[in-house]
C-alpha positions in Angstrom: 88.8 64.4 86.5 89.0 64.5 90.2 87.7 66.5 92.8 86.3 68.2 90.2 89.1 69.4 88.0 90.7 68.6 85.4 94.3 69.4 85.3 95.8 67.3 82.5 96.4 70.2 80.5 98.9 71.7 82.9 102.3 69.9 81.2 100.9 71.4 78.1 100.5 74.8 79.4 103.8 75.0 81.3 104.9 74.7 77.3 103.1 77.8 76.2 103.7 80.2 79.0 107.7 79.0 78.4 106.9 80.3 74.9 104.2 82.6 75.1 105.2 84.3 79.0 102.5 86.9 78.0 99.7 84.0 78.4 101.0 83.4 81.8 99.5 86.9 83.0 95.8 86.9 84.6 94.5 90.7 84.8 91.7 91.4 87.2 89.7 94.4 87.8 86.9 95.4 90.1 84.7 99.1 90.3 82.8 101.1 92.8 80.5 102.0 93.0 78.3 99.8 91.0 75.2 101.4 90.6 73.2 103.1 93.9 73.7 101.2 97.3 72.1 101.1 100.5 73.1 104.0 103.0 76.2 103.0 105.0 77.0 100.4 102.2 78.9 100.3 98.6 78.3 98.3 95.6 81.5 96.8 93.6 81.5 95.1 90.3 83.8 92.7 88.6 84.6 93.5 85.3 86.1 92.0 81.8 89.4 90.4 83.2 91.7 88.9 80.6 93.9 85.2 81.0 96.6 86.0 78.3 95.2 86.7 75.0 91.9 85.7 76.6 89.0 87.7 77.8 87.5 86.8 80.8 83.7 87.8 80.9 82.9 88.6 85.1 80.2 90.6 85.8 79.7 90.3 89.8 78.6 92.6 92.3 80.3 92.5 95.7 78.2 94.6 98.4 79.5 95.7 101.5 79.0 97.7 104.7 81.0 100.3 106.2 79.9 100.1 109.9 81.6 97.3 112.1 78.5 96.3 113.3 75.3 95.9 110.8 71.9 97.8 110.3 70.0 94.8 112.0 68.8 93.5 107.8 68.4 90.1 107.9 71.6 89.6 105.4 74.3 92.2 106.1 77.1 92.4 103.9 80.4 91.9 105.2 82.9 94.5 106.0 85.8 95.0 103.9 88.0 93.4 107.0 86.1 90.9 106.8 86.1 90.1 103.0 90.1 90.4 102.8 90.1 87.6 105.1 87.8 85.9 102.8 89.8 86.4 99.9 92.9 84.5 101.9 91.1 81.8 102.8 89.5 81.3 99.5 92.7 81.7 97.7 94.6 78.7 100.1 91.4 76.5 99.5 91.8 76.5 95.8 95.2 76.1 96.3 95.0 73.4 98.5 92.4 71.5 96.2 94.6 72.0 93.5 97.8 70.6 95.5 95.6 67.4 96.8 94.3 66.6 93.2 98.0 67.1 91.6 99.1 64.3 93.4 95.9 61.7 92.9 94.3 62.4 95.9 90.3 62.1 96.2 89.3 65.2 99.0 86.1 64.3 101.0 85.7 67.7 102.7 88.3 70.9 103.1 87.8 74.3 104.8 90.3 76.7 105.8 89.2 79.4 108.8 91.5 83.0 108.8 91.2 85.0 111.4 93.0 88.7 112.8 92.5 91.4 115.4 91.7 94.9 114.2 92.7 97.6 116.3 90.2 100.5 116.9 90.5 104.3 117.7 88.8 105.9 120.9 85.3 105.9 118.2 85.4 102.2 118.2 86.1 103.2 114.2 88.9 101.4 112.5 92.2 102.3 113.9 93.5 105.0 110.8 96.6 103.4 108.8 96.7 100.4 110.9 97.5 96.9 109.5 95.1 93.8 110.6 97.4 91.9 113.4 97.5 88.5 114.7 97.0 87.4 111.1 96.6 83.5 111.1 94.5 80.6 109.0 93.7 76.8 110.0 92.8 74.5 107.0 90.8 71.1 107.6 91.3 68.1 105.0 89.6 64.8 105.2 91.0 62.8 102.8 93.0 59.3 102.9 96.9 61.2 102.2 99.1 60.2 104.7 100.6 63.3 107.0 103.8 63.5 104.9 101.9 64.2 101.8 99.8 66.6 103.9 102.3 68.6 105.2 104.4 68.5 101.7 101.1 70.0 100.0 101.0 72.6 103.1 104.0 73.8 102.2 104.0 74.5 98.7 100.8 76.4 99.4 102.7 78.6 101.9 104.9 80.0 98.7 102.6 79.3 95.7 99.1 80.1 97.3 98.8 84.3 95.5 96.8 85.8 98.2 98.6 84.1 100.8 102.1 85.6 99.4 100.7 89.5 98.5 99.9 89.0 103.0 103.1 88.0 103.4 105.1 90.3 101.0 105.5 93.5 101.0 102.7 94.7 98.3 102.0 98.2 97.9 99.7 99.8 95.1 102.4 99.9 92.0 100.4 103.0 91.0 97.5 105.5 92.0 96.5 107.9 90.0 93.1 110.5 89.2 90.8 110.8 86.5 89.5 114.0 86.0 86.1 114.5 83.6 88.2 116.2 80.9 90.2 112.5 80.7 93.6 114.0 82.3 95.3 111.5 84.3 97.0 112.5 87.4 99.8 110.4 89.2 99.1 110.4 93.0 102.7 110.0 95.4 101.6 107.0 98.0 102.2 108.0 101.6 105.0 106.1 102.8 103.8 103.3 105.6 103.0 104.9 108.4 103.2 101.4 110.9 106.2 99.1 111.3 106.5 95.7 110.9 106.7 95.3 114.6 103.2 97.0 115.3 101.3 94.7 117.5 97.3 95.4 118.5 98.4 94.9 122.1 99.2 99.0 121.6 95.4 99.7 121.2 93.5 99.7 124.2 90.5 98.1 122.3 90.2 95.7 119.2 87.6 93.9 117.5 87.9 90.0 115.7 87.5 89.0 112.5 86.8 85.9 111.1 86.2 83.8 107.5 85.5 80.5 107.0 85.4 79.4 103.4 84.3 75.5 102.6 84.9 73.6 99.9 82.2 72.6 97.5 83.4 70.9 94.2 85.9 72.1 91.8 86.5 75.3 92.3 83.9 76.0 94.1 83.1 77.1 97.9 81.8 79.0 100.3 82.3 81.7 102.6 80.8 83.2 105.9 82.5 85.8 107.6 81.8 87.5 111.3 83.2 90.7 113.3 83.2 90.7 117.4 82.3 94.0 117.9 81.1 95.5 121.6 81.0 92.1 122.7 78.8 91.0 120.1 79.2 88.2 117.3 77.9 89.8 114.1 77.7 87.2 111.2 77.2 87.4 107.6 77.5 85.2 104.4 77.5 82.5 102.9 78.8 84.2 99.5 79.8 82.1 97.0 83.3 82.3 95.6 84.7 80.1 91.8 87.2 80.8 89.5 86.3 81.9 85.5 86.3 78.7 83.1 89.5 79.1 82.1 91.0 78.9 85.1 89.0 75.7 85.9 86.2 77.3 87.5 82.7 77.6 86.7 82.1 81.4 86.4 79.9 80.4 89.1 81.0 83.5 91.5 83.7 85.8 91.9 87.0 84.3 92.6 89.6 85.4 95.5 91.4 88.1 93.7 88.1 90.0 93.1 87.0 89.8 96.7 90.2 91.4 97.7 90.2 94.3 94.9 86.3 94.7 96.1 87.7 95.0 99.6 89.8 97.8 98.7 87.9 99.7 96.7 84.9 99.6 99.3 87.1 101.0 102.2 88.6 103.3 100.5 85.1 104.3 99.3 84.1 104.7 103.0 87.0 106.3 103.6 86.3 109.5 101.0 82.4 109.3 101.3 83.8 111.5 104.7 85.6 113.6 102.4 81.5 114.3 100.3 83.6 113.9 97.1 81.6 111.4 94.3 84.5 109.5 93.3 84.6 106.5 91.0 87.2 103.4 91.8 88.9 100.9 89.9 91.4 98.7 91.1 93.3 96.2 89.5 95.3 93.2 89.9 97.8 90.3 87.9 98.4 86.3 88.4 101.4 85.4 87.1 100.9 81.5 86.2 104.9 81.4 85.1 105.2 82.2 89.2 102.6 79.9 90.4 103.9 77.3 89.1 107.7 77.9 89.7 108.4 78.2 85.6 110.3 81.2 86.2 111.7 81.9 89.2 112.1 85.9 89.3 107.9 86.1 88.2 106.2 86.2 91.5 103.4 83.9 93.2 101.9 86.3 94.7 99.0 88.4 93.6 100.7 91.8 92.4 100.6 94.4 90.3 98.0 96.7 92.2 97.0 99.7 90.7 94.2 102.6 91.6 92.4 105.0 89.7 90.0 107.4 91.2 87.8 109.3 89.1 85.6 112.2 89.3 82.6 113.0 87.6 82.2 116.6 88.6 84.0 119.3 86.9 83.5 121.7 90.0 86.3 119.3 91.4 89.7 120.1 91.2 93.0 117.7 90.5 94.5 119.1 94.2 91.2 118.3 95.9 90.9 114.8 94.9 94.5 114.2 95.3 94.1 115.4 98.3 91.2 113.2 99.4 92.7 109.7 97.9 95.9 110.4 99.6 94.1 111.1 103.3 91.7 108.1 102.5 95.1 105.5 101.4 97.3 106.6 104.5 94.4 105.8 106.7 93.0 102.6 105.3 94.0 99.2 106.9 93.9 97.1 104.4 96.7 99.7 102.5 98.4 99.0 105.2 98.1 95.2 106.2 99.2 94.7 102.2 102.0 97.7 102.5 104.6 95.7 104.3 105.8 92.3 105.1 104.7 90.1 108.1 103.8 86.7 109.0 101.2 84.2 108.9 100.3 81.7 111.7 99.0 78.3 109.7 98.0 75.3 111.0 97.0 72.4 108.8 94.7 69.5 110.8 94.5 66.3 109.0 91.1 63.8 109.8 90.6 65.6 113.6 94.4 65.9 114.2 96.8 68.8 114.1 99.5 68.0 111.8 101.4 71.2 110.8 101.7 74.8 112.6 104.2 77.2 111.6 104.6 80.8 111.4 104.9 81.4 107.2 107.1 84.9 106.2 108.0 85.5 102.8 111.8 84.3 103.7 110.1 80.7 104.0 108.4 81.0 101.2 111.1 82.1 99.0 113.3 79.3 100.2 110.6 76.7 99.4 110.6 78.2 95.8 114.9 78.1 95.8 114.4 74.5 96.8 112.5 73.6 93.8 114.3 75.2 91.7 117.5 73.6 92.5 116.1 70.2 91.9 
């Protein structure tokens, strides 16, 4: 055991998923609303996810707001922006721990601070169908590693860390579809992107900041706070906690980085179509590949992948065109479709005891070369 995990089983389950690759797949999946929420806000729960053969019991709620800035409550929820950011830095903490303790090093403290610009219309809303820009994270270690080790571990957790990758790569939903109340199931076309790669917030005359910080606690535990700069104004929220389920070292303390970004989604897009005055029911889902993680297989990605929406209905008054209709407007105009929709990079910078040892600018080419590397050896 150190820094609160244990990985000695991990020779032993390289084995299995070799054998077994369906036990390599983690399935995640999050719903909204949960139950009545506060006006301007949604509810998301985590359900049953599944680690193989496994089930995974997660029962969660996720609350968030759909204004920029909050009601004046004493704890707002975050935004969605805000909670995707979350669900990066929590994902590249974990990581991190898990690189640190692979290699025998004790951790005394770690955090890992993302930030990005988003881009607002003439409203002050959300920009429609515009990515987050300006994407970038800094991770803090104190620990007695020397830089070499540092920046090694850095590295891998460019091209292994899942939520980091599904930013950099290209990651569309692999499905949408509708659920009517008579159980028919609907495919819905996506919208094709609507922003290059080469959009820059510079274009908008006005954007807002957004920012996570997410702190280690023990295991696979942390901590997250999160804050928008909206009108001048610093608007903070948090701390949330965030673990992984016990069999994937956690605790089932809290809901783990996947979640948060599937409850992201789902709760803008629910903002999205409460405009539309359609009740509509999300689910969105989600896969770790562990065979990709830990560079078993090379073609199974390390990202987090496999995204797929359903939107149901529980009105029969409500038509298959009209809900279409609705999911499609609210997917081409929500910015986290968009940020996850195509490729871009990611500024990191790793400091090591007070002192900046890495920066880079991380793109899925880097990545992927990283994972050729190993391979080859």
């Amino acid at each position: 055991m150190r820094n609160g995990l244990n990985i000695t089983g991990v020779s032993e389950m390289v084995h299995e998923i070799r054998e077994y690759p369906a036990e390599a797949i983690a399935a995640f999946a999050v719903q909204a609303p949960a139950g009545a929420s506060a006006p301007g806000t949604v509810t998301s729960r985590t359900l049953t996810a599944r680690n193989g053969t496994v089930r995974m019991a997660r029962d969660f709620r996720l609350a968030h707001r759909f204004a920029l800035t909050p009601d004046g409550s004493d704890a707002p929820p975050p935004t969605p922006y805000e909670s995707a950011l979350a669900s990066l830095g929590a994902c590249v903490l974990v990581t991190t721990v898990n690189g640190y303790t692979a290699r025998g090093v004790t951790l005394g403290g770690i955090s890992v601070t993302v930030r990005a610009e988003l881009a607002l219309d003439d409203t002050g809303r959300p920009a429609a169908g515009r990515p987050l820009e300006n994407i970038r994270w800094r991770c803090d270690v104190d620990c007695d590693a020397d830089v070499d080790t540092a920046r090694s571990i850095n590295r891998l957790v460019t091209a292994f860390s899942p939520n980091h990758r599904i930013f950099l790569d290209e990651a569309p939903f692999d499905s949408v579809g509708v659920t009517l109340p008579d159980g028919r199931t609907t495919p819905v076309t996506l919208p094709p992107p609507a922003i290059s790669s080469d959009f820059r917030s510079s274009d908008f005359r006005t954007t807002c900041s957004l920012e996570a910080t997410v702190t280690w606690e023990y295991g696979s535990e942390g901590r997250y706070s999160t804050a928008v700069r909206a009108d001048g104004v610093r608007h903070e929220s948090g701390p949330w906690p965030v673990d992984q389920a016990k069999q994937m070292l956690g605790i089932d303390r809290a809901p783990n980085s996947q979640e948060i970004l599937l409850a992201a989604l789902c709760a803008e897009l629910t903002a999205l179509l409460s405009g539309e005055r359609i009740p509509v029911r999300l689910r969105a889902e989600g896969r770790l590949d562990t065979r990709g993680m830990l560079n078993v297989t090379r073609e199974a990605p390390s990202r987090f992948h496999g995204l797929a929406l359903q939107a149901a209905v529980p009105d029969s008054t409500i038509g298959a065109t009209a809900l279409t209709t609705a999911l499609t407007t609210a997917l081409s105009r929500s910015v986290l479709v968009a940020t996850l929709a195509a490729p871009r990079a990611v500024d990191v910078a790793l400091w090591l005891g007070g002192e900046r040892v890495v920066s880079v600018n991380s793109t899925t080419a880097d990545a992927e070369a990283v994972r050729d590397e190993l391979t080859q050896r």
